[in-house]
C-alpha positions as CSV (number, residue, x, y, z in Angstrom):
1,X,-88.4,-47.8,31.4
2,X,-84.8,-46.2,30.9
3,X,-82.0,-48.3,31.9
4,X,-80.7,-47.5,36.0
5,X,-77.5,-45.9,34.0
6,X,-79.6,-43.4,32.3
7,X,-81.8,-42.9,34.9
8,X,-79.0,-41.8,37.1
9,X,-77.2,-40.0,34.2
10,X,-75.9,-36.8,36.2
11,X,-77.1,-33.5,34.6
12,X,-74.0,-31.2,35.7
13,X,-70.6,-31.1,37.3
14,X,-71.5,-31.1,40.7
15,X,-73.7,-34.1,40.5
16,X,-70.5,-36.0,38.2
17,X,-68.9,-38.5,40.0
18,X,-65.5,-39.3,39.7
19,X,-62.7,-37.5,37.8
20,X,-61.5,-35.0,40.4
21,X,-58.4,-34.2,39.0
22,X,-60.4,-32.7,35.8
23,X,-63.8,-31.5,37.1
24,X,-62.8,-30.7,40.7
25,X,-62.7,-27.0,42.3
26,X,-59.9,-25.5,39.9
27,X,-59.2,-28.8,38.1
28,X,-58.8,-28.1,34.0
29,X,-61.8,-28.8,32.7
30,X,-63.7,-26.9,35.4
31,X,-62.3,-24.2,34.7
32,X,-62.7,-24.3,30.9
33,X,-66.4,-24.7,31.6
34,X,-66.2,-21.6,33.8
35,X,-64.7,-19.4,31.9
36,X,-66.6,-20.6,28.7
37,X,-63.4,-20.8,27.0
38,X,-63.6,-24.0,25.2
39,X,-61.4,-26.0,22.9
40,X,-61.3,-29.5,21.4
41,X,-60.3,-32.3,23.9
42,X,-60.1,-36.4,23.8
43,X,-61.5,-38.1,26.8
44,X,-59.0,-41.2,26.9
45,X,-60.5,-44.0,29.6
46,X,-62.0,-47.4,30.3
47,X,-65.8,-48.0,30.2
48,X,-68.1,-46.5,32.3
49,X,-65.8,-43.9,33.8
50,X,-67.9,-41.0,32.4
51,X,-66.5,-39.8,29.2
52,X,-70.1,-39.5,27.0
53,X,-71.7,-37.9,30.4
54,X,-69.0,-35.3,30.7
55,X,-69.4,-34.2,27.0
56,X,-73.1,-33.7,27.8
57,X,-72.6,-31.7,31.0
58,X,-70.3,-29.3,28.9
59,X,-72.7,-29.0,25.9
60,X,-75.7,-28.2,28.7
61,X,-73.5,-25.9,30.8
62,X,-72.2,-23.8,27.7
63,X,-75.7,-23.7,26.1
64,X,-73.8,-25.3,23.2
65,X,-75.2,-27.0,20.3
66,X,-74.3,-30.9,20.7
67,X,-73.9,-33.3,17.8
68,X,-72.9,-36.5,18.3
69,X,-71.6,-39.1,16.2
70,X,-70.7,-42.9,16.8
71,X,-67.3,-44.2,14.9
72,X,-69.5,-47.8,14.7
73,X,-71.6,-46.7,12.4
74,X,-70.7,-43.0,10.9
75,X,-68.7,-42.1,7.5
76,X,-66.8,-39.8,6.0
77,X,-70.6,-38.2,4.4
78,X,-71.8,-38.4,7.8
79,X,-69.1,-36.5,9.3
80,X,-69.1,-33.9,6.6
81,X,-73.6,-33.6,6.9
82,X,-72.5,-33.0,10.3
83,X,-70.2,-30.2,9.7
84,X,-72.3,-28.1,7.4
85,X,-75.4,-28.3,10.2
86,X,-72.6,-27.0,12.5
87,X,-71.6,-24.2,10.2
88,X,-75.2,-22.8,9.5
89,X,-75.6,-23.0,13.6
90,X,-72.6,-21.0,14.0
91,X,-73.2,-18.0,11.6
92,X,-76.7,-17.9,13.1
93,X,-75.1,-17.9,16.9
94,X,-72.4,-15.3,15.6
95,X,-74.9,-12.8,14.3
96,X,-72.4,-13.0,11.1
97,X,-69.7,-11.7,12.9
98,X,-67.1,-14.7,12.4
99,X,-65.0,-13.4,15.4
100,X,-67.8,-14.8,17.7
101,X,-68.0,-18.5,15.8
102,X,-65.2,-19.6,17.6
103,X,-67.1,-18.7,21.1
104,X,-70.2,-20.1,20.5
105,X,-69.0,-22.7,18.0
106,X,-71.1,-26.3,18.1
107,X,-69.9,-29.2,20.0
108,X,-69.6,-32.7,18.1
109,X,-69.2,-35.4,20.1
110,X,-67.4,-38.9,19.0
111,X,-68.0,-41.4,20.7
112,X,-65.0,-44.5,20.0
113,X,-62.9,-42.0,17.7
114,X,-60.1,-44.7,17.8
115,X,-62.6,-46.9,15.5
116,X,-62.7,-43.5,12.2
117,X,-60.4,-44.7,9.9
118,X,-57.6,-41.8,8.6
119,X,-59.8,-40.8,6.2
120,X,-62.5,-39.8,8.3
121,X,-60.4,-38.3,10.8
122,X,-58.9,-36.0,8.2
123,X,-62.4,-34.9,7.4
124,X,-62.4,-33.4,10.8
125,X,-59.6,-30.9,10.6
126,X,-60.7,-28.4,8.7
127,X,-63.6,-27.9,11.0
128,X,-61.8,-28.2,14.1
129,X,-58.9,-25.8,12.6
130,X,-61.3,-23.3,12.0
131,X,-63.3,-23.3,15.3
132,X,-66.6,-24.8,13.0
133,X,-66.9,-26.9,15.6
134,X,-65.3,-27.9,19.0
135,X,-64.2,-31.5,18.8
136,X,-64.8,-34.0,22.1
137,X,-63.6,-37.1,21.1
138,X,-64.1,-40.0,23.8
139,X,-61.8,-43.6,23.1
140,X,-60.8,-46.2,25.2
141,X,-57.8,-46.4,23.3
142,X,-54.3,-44.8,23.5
143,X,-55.3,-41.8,21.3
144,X,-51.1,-41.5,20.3
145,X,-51.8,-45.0,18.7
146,X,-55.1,-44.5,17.1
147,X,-55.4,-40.8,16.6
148,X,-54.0,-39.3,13.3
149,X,-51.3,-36.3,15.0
150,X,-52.3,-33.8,12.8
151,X,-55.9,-34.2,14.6
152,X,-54.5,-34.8,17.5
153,X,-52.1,-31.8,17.3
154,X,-55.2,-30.0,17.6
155,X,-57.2,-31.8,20.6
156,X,-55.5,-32.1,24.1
157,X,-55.8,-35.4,25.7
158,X,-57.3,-35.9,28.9
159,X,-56.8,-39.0,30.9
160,X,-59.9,-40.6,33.0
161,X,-59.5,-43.2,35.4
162,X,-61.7,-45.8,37.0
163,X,-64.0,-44.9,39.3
164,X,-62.3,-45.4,42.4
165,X,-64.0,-47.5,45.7
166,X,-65.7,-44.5,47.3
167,X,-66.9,-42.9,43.9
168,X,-68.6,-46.4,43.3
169,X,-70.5,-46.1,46.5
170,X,-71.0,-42.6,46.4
171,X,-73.0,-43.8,43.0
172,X,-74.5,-47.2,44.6
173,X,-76.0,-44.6,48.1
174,X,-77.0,-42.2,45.1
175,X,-79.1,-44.9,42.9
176,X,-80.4,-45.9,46.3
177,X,-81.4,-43.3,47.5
178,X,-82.4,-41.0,44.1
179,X,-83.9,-44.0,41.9
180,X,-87.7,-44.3,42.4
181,X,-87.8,-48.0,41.4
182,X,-84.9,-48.7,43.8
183,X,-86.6,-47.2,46.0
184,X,-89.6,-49.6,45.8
185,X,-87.7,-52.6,45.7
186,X,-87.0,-52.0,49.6
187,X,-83.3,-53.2,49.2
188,X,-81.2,-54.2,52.5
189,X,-77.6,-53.5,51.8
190,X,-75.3,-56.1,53.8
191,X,-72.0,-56.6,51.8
192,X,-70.5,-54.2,49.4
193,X,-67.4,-55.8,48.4
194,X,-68.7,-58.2,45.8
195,X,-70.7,-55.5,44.0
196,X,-68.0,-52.8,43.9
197,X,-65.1,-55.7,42.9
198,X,-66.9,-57.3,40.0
199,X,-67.8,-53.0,38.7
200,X,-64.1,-53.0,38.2
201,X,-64.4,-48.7,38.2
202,X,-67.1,-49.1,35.6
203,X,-70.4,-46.8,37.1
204,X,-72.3,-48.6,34.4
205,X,-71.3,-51.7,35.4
206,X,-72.4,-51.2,39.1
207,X,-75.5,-49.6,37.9
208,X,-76.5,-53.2,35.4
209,X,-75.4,-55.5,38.3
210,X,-77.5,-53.7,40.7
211,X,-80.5,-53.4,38.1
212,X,-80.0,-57.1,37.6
213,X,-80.1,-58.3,41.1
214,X,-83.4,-55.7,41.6
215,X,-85.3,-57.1,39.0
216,X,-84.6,-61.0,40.3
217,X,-86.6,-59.9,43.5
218,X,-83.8,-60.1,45.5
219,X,-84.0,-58.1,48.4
220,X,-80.9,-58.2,50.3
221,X,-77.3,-57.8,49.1
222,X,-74.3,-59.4,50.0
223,X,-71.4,-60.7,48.2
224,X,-73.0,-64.5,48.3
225,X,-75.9,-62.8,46.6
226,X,-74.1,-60.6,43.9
227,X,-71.9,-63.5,43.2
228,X,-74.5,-65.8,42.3
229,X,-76.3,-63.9,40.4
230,X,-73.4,-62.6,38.1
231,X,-73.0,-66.6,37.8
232,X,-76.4,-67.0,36.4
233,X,-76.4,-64.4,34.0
234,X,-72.5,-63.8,33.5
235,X,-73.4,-61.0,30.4
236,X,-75.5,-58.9,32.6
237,X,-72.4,-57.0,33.6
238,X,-70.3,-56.5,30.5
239,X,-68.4,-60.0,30.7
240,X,-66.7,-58.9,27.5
241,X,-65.7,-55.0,29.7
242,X,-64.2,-57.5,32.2
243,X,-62.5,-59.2,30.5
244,X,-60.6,-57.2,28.6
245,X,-59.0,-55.3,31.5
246,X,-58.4,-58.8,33.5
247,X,-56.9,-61.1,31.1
248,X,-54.8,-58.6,29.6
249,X,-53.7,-58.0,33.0
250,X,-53.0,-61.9,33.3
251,X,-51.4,-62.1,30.0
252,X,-48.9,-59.5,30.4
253,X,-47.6,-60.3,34.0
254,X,-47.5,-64.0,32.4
255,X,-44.9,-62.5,30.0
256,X,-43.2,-60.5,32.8
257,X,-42.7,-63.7,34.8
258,X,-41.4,-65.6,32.2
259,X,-44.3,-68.3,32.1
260,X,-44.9,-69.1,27.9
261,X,-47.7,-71.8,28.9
262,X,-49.7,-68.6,31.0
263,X,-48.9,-66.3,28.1
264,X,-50.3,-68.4,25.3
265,X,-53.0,-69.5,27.2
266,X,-54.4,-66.0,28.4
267,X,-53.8,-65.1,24.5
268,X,-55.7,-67.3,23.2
269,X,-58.5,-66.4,25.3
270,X,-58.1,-62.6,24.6
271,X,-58.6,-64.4,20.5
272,X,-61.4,-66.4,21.2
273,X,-62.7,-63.5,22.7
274,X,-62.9,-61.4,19.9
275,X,-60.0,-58.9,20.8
276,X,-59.0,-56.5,18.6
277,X,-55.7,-57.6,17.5
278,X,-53.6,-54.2,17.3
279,X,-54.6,-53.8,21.3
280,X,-53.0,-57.2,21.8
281,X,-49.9,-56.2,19.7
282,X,-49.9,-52.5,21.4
283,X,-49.4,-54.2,24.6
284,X,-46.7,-56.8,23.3
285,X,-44.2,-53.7,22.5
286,X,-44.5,-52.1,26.1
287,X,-44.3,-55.6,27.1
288,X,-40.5,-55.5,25.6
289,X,-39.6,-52.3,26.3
290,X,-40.9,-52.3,30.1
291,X,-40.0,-55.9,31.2
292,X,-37.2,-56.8,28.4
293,X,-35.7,-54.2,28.0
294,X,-31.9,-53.7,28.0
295,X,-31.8,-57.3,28.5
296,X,-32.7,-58.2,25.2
297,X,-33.2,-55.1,22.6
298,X,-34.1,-57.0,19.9
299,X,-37.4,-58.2,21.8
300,X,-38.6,-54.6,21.0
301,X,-38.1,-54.5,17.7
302,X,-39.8,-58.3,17.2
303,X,-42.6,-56.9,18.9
304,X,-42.4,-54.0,16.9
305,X,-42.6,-56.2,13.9
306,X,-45.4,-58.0,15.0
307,X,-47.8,-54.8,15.5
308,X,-47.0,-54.1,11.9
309,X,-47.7,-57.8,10.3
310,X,-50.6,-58.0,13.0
311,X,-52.0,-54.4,11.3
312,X,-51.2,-56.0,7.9
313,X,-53.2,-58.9,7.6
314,X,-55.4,-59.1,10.8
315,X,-57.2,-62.5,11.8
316,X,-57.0,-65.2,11.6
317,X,-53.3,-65.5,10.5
318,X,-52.4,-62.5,12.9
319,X,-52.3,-65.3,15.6
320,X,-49.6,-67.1,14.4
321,X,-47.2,-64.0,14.9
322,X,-48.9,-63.2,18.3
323,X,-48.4,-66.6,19.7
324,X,-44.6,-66.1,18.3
325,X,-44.0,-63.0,19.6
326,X,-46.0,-63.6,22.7
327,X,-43.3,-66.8,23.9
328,X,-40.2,-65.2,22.5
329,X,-41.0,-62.8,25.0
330,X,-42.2,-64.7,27.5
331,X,-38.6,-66.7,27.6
332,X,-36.3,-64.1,27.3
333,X,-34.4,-62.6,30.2
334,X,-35.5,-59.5,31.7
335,X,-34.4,-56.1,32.7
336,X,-36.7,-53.6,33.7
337,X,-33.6,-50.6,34.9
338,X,-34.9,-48.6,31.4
339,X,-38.0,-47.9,32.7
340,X,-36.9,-47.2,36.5
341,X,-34.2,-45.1,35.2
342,X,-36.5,-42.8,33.1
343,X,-39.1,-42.8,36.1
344,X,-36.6,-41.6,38.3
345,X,-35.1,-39.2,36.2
346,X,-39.0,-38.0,35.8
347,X,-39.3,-37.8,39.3
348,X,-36.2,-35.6,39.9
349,X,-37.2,-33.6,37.0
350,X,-40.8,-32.3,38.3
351,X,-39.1,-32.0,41.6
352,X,-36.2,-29.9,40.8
353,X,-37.7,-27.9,37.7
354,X,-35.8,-26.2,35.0
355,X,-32.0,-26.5,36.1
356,X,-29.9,-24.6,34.3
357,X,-27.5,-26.5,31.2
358,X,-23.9,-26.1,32.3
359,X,-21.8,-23.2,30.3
360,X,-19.1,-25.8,28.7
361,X,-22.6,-28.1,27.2
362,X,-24.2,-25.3,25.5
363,X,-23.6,-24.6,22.0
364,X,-21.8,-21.4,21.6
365,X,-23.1,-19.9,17.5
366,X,-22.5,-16.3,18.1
367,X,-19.3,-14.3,19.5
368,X,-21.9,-13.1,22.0
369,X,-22.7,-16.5,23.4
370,X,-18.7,-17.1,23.4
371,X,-18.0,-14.2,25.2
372,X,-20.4,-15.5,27.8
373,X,-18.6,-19.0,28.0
374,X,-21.0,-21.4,26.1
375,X,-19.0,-23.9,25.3
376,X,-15.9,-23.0,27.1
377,X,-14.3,-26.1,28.5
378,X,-16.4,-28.5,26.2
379,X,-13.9,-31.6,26.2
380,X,-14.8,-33.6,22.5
381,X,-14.6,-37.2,23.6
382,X,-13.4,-38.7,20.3
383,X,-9.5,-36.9,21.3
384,X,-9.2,-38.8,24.2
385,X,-7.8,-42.2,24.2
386,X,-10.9,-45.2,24.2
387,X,-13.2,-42.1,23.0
388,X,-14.0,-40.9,26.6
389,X,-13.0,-38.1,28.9
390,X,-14.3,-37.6,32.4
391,X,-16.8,-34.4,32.2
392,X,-20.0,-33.1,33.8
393,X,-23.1,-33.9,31.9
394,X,-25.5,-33.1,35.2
395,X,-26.6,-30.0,36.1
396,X,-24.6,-28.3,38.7
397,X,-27.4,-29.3,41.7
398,X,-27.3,-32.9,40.3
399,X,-24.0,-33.9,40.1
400,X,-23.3,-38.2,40.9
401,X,-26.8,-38.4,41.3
402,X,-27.6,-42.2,40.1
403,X,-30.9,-42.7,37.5
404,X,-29.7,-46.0,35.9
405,X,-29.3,-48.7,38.4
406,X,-27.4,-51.7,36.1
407,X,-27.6,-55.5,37.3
């Protein structure tokens, strides 16, 4: 018998759960569906949030050809095999008429694109520049880290997030209710908090911990019940998933509180663990650009450092500069008003749209963009006496509004 998660694998849109803001009514990828306008996308999300499902339903709803490849265990002569299949589909699809190949054009489908090296990615782009075949890549990975940009020039990212409280019981009142071996088991529903807390916004991990406590004949759940069981059998539901969102979590607000014992400790379980190393290192530079900050600029460019040393010689010596990194910044002072300030500025931005650049800031090349007063009034700081002058910088709407809040 299939896996619950397979079993309940949703065939279409309206039977996807989650995602609103991409498959809703009018959301993006709705609408590219729809229209049958499709172009190459990354899905950029945790586990079990529906990224190889959502691939599928657009493959099924565009009567697409689907190929799918896994950056586990694919190469370069896999990807390129791939490619030829796709162009042979899409001159049959076109009719020969190569204006059409870009309409009907093959899906292919990675599945952990972060994991193709540079090589491989660049035997994508071709394809994908051509229309051959529309790319959907799916990471859990920040794709600006592990995407090559000339591939991902061509791709727009799309963001998925964890499936949220209701979408997990909207799935758990589905499997219920849909599953025929569910159904069987008779199962008395008492408690939902345990279950939904330890599925962290992973469907699939909702869907194992509920197969798991089925097939131990259990027939009533309750938080004592899914507790103990997960206790018992602790890699039923993806300890290693779990882990990597939680003791990341732990190790960077050990950092932001400036506790080096919490860091190191919650590091060396992340290396026990098996982490990848780069994540780790990833997270130490936002680390000291979110929480360090101004405080300390030079935390940034240590942890800057330590990505490339950690992507230079990997484990086990990329510990050593981890564990450095990790309580240099744990000790230093902090001073988060960077990242408030650009939030803020954000905010104002999306709220007030495109204000117009003041006359005297504009650069003025032509006698026509004189005439019209660019640059008229410009005051050059460097004349004025400590190298400042009082001037507007703001817009006209935003003038002594206050971004940057110093200590």
């Amino acid at each position: 018998m299939l896996p619950l998660a397979e079993r309940l694998r949703p065939k279409t849109l309206d039977d996807y759960i989650g995602q609103k803001h991409l498959v809703g009514q009018g959301a993006v990828l709705r609408q590219m569906i729809e229209s049958g306008n499709l172009s190459s996308f990354i899905l950029w999300g945790p586990p079990g949030v529906g990224k190889t499902t959502l691939a599928k339903i657009v493959a099924h709803d565009l009567e697409r050809p689907f190929y799918t490849l896994s950056a586990v265990t694919s190469g370069v002569k896999e990807v390129r095999e791939v490619i030829d299949k796709a162009k042979r589909t899409a001159v049959v699809n076109s009719g020969l008429f190569a204006a059409q190949v870009d309409q009907r054009s093959p899906i292919l489908f990675i599945d952990e694109i972060h994991r193709f090296s540079k090589s491989q990615q660049d035997s994508l782009l071709g394809a994908v520049e051509e229309g051959v075949v529309t790319l959907i890549g799916a990471t859990t990975e920040n794709p600006s880290f592990e995407v090559i940009t000339p591939l991902l020039s061509r791709c727009q990212v799309y963001v998925l997030k964890p499936l949220g409280k209701d979408d997990l019981q909207e799935l758990l009142n589905r499997a219920l209710e849909q599953d025929t071996y569910l159904k069987s088991c008779q199962l008395e529903i008492k408690q939902t908090e345990a279950l939904l807390r330890y599925s962290g916004g992973d469907a699939r991990k909702l869907l194992n911990i509920l197969e798991l406590v089925s097939n131990s004949g259990v027939k009533t759940i309750d938080n004592e019940t899914i507790t103990q069981q997960l206790q018992q059998n602790p890699v039923a539901y993806d300890k290693d998933g779990e882990m990597h969102y939680d003791i990341i979590s732990a190790f960077i607000k050990s950092i932001r509180g400036s506790d080096p014992q919490a860091a190191i400790y919650w590091l060396a379980r992340m290396i026990e663990g098996g982490e990848d190393p780069k994540f780790i290192a990833r997270r130490l530079v936002i680390s000291a650009s979110e929480d360090i900050g101004l405080a300390n600029p030079n935390a940034m460019l240590l942890a800057n450092t330590c990505f490339d040393i950690v992507n230079k010689i990997g484990w086990p010596e990329g510990r050593i500069p981890l564990a450095e990194t990790t309580i240099y910044l744990a000790t230093c002072k902090k001073d988060n008003s960077a990242y408030l300030a650009i939030d803020n500025a954000l905010a104002k931005v999306r709220e007030t749209g495109n204000l117009p650049v003041p006359l005297h800031l504009r650069n003025a090349p032509t006698n026509l963009m004189k005439e019209l007063g660019y640059s008229d009034g410009y005051k050059y700081p460097h004349d004025f006496p400590g190298h400042w002058v009082e001037q507007q910088y703001l817009p006209d709407e935003l003038i002594n509004t206050i971004f940057w809040h110093k200590d």
